[in-house]
MOPAC internal coordinates of N, CA, C and O (Angstrom, degrees):
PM7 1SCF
backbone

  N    0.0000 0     0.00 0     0.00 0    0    0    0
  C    1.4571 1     0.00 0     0.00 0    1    0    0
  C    1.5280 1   110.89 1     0.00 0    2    1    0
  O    1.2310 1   115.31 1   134.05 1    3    2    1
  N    1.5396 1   126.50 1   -45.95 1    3    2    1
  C    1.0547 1   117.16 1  -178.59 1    5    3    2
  C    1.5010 1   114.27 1   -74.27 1    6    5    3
  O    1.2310 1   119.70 1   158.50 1    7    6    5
  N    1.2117 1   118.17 1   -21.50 1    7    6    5
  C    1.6502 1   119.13 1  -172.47 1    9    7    6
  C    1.7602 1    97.52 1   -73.06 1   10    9    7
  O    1.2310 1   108.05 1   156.05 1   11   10    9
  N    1.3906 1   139.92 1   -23.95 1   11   10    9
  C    1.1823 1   138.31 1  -176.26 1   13   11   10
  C    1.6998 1   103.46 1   -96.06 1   14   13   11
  O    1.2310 1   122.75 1   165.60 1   15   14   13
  N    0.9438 1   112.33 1   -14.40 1   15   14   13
  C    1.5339 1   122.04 1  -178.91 1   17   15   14
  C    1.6117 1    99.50 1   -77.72 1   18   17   15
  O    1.2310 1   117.97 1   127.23 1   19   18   17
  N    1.5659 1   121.47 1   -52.77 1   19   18   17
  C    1.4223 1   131.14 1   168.38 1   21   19   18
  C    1.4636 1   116.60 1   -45.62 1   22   21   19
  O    1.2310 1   126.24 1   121.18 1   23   22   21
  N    1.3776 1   105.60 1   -58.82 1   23   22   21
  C    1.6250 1   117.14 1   174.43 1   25   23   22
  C    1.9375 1   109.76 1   -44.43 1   26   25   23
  O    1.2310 1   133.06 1   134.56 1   27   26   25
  N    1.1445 1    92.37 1   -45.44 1   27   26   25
  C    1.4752 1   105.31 1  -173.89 1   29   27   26
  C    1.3033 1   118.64 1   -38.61 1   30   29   27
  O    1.2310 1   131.73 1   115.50 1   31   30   29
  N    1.2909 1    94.95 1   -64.50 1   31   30   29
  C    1.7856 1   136.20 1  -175.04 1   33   31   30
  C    1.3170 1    84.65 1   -71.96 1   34   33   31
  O    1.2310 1    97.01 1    52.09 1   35   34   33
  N    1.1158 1   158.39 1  -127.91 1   35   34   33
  C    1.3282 1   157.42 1  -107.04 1   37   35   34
  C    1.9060 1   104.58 1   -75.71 1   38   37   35
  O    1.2310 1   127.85 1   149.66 1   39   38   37
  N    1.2024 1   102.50 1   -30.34 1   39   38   37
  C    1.6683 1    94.20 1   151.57 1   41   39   38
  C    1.3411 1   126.53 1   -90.40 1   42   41   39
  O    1.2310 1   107.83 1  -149.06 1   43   42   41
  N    1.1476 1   140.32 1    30.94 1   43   42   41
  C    0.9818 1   135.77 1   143.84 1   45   43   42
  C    1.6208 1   115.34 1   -94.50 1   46   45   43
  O    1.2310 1   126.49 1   132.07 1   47   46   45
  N    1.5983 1   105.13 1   -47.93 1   47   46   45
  C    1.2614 1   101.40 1   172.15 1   49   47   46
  C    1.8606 1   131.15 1   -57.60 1   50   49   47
  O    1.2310 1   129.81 1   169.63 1   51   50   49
  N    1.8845 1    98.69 1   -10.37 1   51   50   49
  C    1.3622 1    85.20 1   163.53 1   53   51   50
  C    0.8644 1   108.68 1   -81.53 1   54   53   51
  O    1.2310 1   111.15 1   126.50 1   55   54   53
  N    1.1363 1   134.27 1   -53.50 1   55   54   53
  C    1.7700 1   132.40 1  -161.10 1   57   55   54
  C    1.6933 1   104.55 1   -51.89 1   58   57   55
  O    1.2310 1   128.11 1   129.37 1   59   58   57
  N    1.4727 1   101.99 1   -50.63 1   59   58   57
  C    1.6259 1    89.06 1   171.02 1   61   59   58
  C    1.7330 1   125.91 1   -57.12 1   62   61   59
  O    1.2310 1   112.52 1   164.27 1   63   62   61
  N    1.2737 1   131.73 1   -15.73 1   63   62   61
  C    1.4770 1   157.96 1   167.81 1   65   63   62
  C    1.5176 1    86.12 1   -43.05 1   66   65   63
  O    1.2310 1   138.07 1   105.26 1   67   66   65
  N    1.6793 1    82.58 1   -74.74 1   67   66   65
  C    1.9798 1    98.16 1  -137.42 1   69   67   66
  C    2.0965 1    90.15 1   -65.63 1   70   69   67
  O    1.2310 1   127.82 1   135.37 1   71   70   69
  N    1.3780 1   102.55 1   -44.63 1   71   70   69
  C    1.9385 1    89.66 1   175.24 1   73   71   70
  C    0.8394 1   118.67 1   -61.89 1   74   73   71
  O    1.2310 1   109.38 1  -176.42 1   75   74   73
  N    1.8634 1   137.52 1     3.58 1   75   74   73
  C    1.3834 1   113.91 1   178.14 1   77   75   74
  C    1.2704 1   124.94 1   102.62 1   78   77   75
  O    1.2310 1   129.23 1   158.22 1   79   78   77
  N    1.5455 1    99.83 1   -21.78 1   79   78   77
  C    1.8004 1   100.67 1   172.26 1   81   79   78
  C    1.5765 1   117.88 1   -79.92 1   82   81   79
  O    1.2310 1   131.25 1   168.94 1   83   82   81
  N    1.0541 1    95.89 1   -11.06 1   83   82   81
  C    1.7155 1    90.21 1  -173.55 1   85   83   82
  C    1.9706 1   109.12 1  -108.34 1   86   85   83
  O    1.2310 1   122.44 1   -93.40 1   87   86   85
  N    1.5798 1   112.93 1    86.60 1   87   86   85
  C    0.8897 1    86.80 1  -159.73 1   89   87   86
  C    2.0668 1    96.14 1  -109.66 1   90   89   87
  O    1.2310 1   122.97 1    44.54 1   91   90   89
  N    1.4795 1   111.92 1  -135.46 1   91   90   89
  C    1.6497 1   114.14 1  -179.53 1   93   91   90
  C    1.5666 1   108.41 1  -127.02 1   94   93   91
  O    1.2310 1   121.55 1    -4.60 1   95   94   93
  N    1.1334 1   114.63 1   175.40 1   95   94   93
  C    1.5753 1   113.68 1  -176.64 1   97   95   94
  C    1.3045 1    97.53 1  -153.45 1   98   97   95
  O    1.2310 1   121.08 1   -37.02 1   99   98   97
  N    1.8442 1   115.54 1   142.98 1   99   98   97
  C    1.1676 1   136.29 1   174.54 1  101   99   98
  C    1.1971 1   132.22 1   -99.59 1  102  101   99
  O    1.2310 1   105.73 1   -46.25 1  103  102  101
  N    1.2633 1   144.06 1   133.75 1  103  102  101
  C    1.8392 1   121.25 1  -169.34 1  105  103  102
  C    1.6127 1   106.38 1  -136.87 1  106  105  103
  O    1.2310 1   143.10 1   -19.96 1  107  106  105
  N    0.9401 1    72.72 1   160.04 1  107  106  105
  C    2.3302 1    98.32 1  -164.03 1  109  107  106
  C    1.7715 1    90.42 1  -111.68 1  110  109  107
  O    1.2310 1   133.83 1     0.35 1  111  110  109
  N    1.8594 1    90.86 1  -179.65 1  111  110  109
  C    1.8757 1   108.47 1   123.14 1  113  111  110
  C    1.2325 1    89.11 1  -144.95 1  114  113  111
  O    1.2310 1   141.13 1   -11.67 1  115  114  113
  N    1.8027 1    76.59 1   168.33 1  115  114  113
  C    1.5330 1    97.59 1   177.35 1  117  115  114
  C    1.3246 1   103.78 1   -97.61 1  118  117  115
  O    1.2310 1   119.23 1    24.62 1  119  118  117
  N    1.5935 1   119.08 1  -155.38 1  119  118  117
  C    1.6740 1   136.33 1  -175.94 1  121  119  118
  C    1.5940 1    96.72 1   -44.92 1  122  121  119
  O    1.2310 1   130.44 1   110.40 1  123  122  121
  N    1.6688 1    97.46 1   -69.60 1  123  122  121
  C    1.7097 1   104.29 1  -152.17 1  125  123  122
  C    1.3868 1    88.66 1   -80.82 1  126  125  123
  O    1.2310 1   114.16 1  -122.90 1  127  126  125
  N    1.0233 1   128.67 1    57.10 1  127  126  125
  C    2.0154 1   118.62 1   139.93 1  129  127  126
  C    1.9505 1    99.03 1    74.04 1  130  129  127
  O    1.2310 1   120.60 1  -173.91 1  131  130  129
  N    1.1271 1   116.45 1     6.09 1  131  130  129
  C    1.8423 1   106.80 1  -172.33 1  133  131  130
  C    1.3011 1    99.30 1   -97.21 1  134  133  131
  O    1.2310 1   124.62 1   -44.57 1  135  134  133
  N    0.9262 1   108.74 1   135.43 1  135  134  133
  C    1.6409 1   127.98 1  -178.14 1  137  135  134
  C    1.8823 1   106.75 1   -70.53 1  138  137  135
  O    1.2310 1   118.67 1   -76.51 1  139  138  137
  N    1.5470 1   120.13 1   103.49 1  139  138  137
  C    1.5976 1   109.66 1  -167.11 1  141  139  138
  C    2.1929 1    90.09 1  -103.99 1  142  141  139
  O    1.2310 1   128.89 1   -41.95 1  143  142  141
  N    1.0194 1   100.47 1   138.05 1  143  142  141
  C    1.5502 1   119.09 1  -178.37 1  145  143  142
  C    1.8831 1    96.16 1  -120.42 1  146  145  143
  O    1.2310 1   132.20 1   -62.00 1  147  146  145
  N    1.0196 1    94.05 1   118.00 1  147  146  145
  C    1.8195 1   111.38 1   175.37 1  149  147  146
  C    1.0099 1   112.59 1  -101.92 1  150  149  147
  O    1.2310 1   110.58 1   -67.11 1  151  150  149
  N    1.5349 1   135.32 1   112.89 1  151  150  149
  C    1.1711 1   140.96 1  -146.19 1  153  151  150
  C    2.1771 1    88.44 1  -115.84 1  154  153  151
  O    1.2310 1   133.84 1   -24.14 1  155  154  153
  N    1.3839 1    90.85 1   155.86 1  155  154  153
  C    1.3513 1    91.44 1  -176.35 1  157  155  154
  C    1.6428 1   109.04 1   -83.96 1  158  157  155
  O    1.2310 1   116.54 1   -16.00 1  159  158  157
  N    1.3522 1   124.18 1   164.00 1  159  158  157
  C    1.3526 1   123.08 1  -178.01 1  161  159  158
  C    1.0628 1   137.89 1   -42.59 1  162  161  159
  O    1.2310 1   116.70 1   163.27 1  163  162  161
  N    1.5192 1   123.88 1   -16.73 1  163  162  161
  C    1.5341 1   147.22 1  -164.78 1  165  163  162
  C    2.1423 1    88.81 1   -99.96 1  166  165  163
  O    1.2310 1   124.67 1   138.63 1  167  166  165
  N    0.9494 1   108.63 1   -41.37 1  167  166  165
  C    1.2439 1    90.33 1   170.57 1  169  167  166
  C    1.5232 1   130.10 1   110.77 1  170  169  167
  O    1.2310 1   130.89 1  -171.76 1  171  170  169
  N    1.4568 1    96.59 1     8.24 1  171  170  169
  C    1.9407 1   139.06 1  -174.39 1  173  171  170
  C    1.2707 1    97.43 1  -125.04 1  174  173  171
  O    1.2310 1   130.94 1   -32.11 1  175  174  173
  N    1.9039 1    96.49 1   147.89 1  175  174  173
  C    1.8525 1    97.01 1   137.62 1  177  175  174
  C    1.2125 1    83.67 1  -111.58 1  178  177  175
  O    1.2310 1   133.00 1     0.02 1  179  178  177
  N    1.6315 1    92.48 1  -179.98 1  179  178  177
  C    1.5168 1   115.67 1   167.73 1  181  179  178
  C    1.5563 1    93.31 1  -161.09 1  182  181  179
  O    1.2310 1   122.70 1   -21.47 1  183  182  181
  N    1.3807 1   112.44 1   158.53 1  183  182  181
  C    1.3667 1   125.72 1   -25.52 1  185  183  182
  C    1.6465 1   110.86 1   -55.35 1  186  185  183
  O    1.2310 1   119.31 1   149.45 1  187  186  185
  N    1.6183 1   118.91 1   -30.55 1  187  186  185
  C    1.5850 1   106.91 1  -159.96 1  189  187  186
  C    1.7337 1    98.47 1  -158.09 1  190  189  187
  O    1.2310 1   121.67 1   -39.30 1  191  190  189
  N    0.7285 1   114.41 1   140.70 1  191  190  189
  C    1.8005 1   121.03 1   166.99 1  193  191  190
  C    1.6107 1   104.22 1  -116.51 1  194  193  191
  O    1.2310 1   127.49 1   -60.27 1  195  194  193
  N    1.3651 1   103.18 1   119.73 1  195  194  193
  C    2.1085 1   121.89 1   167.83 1  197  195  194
  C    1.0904 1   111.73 1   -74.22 1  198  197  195
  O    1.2310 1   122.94 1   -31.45 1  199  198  197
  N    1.3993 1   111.96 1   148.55 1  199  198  197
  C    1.4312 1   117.64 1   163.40 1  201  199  198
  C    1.3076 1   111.03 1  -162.87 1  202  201  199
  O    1.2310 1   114.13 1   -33.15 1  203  202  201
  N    1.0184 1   128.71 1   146.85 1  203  202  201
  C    1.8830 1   134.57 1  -164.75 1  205  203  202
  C    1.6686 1    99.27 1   -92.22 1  206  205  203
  O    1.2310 1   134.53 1   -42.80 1  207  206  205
  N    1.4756 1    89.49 1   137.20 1  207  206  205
  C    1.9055 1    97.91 1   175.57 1  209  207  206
  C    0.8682 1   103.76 1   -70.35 1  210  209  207
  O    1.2310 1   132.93 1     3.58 1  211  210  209
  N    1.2608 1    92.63 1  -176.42 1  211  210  209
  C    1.8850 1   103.91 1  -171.95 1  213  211  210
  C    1.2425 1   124.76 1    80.86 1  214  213  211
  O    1.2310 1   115.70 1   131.34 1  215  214  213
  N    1.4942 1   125.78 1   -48.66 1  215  214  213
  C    1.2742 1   132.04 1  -157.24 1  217  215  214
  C    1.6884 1   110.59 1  -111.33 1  218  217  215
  O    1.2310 1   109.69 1   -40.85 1  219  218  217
  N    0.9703 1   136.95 1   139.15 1  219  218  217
  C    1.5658 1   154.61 1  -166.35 1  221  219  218
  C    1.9157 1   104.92 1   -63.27 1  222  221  219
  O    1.2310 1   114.90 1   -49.74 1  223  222  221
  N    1.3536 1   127.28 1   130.26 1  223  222  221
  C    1.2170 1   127.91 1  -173.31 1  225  223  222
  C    1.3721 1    95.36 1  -111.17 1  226  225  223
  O    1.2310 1   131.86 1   -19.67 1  227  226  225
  N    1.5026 1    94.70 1   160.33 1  227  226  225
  C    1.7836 1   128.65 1   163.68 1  229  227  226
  C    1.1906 1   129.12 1  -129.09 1  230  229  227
  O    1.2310 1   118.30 1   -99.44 1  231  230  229
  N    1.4241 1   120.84 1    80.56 1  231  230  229
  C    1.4153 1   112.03 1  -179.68 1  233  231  230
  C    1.6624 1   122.16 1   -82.83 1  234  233  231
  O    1.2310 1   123.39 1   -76.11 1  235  234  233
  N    1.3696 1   111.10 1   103.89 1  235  234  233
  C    1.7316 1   109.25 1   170.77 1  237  235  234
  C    1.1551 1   132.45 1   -55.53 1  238  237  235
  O    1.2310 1   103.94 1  -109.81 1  239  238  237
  N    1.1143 1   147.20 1    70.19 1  239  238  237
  C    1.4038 1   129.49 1  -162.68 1  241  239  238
  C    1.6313 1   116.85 1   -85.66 1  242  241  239
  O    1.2310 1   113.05 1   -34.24 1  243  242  241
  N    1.3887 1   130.74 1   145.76 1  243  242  241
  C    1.1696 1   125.82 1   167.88 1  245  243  242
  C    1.2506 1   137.69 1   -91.26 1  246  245  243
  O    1.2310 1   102.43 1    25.06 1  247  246  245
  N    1.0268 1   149.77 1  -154.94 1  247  246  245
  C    1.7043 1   134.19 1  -173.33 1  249  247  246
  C    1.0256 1    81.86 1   -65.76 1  250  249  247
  O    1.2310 1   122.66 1   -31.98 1  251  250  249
  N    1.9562 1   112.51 1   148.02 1  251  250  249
  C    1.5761 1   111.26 1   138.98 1  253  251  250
  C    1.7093 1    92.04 1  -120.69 1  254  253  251
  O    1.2310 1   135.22 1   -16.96 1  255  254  253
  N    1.7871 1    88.15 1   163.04 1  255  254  253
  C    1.5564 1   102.87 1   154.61 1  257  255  254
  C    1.4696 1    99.18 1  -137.95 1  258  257  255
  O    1.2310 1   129.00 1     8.45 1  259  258  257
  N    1.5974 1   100.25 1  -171.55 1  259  258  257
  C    1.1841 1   134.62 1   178.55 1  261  259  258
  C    1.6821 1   103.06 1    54.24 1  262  261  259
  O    1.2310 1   119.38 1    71.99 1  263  262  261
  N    1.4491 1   118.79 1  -108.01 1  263  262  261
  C    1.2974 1   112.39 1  -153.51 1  265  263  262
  C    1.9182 1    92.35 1   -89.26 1  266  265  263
  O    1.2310 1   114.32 1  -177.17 1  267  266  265
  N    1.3418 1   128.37 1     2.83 1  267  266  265
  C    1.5679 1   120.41 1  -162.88 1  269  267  266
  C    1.9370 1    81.50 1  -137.50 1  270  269  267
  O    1.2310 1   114.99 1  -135.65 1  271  270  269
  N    1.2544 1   127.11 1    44.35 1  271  270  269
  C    1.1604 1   103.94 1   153.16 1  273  271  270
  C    1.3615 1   129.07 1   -86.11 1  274  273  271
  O    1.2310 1   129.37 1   152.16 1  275  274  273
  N    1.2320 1    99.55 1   -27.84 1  275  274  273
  C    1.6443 1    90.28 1   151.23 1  277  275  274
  C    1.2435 1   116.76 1  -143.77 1  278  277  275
  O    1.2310 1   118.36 1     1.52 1  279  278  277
  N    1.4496 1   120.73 1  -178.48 1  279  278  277
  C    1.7268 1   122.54 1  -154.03 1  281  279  278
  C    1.6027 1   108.14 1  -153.24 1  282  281  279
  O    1.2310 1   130.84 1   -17.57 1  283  282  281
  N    1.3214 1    96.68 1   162.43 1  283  282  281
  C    1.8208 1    82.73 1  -145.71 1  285  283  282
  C    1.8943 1    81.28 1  -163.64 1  286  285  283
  O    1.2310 1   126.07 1   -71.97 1  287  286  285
  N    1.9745 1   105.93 1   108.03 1  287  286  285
  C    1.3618 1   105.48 1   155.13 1  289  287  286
  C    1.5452 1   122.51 1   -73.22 1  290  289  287
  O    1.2310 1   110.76 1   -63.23 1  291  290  289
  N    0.6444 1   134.98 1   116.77 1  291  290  289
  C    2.0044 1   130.57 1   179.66 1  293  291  290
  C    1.2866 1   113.22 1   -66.14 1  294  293  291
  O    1.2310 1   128.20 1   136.43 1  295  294  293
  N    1.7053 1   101.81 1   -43.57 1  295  294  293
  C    1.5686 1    89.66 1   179.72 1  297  295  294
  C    1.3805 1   120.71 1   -77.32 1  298  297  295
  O    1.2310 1   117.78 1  -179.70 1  299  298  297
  N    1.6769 1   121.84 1     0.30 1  299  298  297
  C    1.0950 1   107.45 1  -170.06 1  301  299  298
  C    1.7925 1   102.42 1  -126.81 1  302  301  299
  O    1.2310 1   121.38 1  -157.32 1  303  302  301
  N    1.5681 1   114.97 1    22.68 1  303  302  301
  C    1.2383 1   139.06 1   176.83 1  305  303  302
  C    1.8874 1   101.57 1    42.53 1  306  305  303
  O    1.2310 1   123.56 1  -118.20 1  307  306  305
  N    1.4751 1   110.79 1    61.80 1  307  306  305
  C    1.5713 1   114.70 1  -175.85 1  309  307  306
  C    1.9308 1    80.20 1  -124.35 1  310  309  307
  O    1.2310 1   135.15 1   -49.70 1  311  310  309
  N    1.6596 1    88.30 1   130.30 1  311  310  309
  C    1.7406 1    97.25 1   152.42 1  313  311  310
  C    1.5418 1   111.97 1  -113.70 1  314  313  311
  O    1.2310 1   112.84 1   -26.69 1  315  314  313
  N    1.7092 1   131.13 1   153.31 1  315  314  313
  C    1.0665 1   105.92 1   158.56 1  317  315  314
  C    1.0332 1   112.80 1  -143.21 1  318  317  315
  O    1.2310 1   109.32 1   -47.29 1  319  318  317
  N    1.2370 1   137.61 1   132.71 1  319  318  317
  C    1.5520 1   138.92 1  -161.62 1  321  319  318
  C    1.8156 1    95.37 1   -87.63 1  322  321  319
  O    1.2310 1   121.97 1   -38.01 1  323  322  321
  N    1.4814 1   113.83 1   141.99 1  323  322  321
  C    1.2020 1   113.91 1  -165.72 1  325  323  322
  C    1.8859 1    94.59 1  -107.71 1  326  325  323
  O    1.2310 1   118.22 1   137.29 1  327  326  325
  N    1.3719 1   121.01 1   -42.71 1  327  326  325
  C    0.8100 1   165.59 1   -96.52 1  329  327  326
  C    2.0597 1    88.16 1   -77.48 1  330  329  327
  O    1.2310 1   124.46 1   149.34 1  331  330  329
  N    1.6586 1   109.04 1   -30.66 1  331  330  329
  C    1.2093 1   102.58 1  -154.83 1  333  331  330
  C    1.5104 1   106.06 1  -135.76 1  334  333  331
  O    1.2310 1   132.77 1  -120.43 1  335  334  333
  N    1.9824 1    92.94 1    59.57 1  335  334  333
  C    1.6421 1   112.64 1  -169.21 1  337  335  334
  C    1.2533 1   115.67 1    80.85 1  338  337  335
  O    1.2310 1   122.80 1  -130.03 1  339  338  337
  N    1.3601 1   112.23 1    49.97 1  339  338  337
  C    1.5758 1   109.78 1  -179.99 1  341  339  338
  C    1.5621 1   136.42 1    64.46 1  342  341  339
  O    1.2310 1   118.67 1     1.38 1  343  342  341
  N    1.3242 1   120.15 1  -178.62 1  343  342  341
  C    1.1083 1   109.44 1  -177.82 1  345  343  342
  C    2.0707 1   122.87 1  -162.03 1  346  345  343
  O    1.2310 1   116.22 1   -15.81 1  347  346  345
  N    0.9038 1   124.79 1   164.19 1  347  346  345
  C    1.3411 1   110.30 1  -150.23 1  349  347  346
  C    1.8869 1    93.00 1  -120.56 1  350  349  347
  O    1.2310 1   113.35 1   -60.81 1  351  350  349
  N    1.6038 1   130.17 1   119.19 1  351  350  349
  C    1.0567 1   117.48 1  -160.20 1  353  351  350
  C    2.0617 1    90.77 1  -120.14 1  354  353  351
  O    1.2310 1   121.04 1   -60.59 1  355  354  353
  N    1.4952 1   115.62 1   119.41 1  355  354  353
  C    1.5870 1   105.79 1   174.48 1  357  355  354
  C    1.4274 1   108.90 1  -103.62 1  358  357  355
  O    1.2310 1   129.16 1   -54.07 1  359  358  357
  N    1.0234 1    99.95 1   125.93 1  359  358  357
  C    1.9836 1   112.24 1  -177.39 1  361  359  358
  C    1.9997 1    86.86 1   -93.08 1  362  361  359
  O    1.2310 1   140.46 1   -13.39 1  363  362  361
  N    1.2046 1    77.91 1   166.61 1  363  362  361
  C    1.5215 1    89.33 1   169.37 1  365  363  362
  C    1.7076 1    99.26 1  -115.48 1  366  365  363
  O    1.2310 1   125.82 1    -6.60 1  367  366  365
  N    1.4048 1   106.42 1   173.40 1  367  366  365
  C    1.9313 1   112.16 1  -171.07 1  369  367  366
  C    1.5582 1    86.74 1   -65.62 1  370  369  367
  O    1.2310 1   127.78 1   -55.90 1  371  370  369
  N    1.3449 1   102.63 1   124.10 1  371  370  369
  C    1.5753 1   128.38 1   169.07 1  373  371  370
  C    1.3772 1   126.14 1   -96.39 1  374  373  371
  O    1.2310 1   115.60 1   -59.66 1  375  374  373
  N    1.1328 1   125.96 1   120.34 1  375  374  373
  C    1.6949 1   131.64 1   171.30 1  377  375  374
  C    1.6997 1    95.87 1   -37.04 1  378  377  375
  O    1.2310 1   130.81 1   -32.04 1  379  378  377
  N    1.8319 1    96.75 1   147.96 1  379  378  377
  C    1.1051 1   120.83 1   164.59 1  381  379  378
  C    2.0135 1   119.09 1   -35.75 1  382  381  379
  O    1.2310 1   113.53 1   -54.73 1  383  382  381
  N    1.0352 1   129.83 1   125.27 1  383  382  381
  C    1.5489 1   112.79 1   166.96 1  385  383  382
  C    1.6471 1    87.58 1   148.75 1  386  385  383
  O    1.2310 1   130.89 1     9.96 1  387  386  385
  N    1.6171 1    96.59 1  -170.04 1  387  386  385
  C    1.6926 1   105.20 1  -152.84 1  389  387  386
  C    1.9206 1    85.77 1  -121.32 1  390  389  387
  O    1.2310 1   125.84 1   -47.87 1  391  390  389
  N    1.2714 1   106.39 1   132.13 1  391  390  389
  C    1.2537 1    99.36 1  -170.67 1  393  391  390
  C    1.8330 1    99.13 1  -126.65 1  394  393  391
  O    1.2310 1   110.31 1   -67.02 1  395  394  393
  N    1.2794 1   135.81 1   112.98 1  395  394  393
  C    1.5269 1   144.80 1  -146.42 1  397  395  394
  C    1.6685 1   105.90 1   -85.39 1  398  397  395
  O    1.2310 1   114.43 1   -51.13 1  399  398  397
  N    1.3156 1   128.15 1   128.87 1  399  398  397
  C    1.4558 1   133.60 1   157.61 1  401  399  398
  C    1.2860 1    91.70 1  -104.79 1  402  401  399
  O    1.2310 1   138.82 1   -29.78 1  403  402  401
  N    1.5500 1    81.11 1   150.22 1  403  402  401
  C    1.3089 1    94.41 1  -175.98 1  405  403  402
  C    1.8894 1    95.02 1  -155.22 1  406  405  403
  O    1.2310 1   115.66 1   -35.17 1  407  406  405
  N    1.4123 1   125.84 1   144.83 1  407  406  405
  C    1.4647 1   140.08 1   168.34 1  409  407  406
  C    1.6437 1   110.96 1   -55.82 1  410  409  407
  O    1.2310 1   127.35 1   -18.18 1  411  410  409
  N    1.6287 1   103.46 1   161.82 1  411  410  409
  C    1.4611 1   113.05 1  -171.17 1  413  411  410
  C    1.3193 1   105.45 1   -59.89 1  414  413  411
  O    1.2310 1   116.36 1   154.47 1  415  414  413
  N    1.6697 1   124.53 1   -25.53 1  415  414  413
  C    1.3886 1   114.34 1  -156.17 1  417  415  414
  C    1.7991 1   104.08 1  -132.42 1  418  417  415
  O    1.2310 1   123.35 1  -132.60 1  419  418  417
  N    1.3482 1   111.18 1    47.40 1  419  418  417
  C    1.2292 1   144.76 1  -170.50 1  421  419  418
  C    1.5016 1   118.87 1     1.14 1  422  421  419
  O    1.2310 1   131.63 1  -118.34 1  423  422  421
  N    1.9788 1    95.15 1    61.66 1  423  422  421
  C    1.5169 1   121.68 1  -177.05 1  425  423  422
  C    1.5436 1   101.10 1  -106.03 1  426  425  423
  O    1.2310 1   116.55 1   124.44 1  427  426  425
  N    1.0622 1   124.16 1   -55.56 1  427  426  425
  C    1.7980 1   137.70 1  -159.71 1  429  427  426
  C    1.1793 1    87.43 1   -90.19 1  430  429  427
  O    1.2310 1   115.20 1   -43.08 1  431  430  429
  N    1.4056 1   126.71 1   136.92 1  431  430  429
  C    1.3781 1   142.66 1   157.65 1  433  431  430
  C    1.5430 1   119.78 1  -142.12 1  434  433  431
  O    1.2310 1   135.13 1   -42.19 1  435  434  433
  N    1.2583 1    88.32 1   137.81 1  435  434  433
  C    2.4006 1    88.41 1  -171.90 1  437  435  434
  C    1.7009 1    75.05 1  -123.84 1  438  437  435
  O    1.2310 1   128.30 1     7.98 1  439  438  437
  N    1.5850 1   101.62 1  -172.02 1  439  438  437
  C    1.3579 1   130.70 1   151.62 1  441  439  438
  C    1.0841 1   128.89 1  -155.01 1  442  441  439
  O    1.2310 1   112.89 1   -24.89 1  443  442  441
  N    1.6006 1   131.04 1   155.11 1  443  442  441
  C    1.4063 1   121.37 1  -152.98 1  445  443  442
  C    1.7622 1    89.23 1  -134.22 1  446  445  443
  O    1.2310 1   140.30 1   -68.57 1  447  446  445
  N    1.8071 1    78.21 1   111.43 1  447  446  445
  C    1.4890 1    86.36 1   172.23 1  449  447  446
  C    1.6808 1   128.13 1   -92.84 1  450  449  447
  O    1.2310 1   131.53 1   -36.26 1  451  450  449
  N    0.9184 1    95.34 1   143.74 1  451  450  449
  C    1.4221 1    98.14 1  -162.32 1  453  451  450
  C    1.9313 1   119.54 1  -118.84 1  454  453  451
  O    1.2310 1   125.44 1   -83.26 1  455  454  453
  N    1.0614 1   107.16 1    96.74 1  455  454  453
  C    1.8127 1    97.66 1  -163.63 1  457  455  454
  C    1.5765 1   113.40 1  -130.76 1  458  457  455
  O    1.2310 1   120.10 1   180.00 1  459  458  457

């Protein structure tokens, strides 16, 4: 049971690959010292986007549709509708740990590690 449960999961995540939902994210700073992470157009990373504690984040996101129009941390009770050219999400400097995005219809999932 669990070996088809694996299969499952890792075929879905191709198909999500090859459509585009599963995409990567790049990160800067800007002037004032905040760490900005540019998320690709679909509106995920995958597998993971870094970022150093302590210091205040910026996630850019670009249009999403379909299953990443909008995106939503739980643990940190943020929704964001992507829907009308993206959207701009500011964390404040976050404790060490892995904090989960996840899509409106709780298929696409990244996490933003944070250390």
């Amino acid at each position: 049971m669990q070996s088809r449960l694996v299969v499952l999961v890792v075929s879905v995540l191709a198909i999500l690959s090859v459509a585009g939902c599963a995409q990567t994210a790049t990160g800067s700073a800007d002037a004032d010292g905040r760490q900005v992470i540019e998320v690709s157009s679909q509106g995920t990373f995958e597998p993971a986007a870094t970022a150093k504690a302590g210091q205040p984040i910026r996630l850019e996101f670009g249009p999403g549709g379909g299953c990443t129009a909008a995106i939503k941390f739980d643990q940190l009770g943020i929704y964001e509708d992507l829907t009308d050219g993206g959207g701009t999400v500011e964390l404040p400097a976050l404790d060490p740990g892995q904090y989960s995005l996840i899509c409106q219809s709780d298929m696409v999932m990244g996490v933003l590690v944070v250390e």
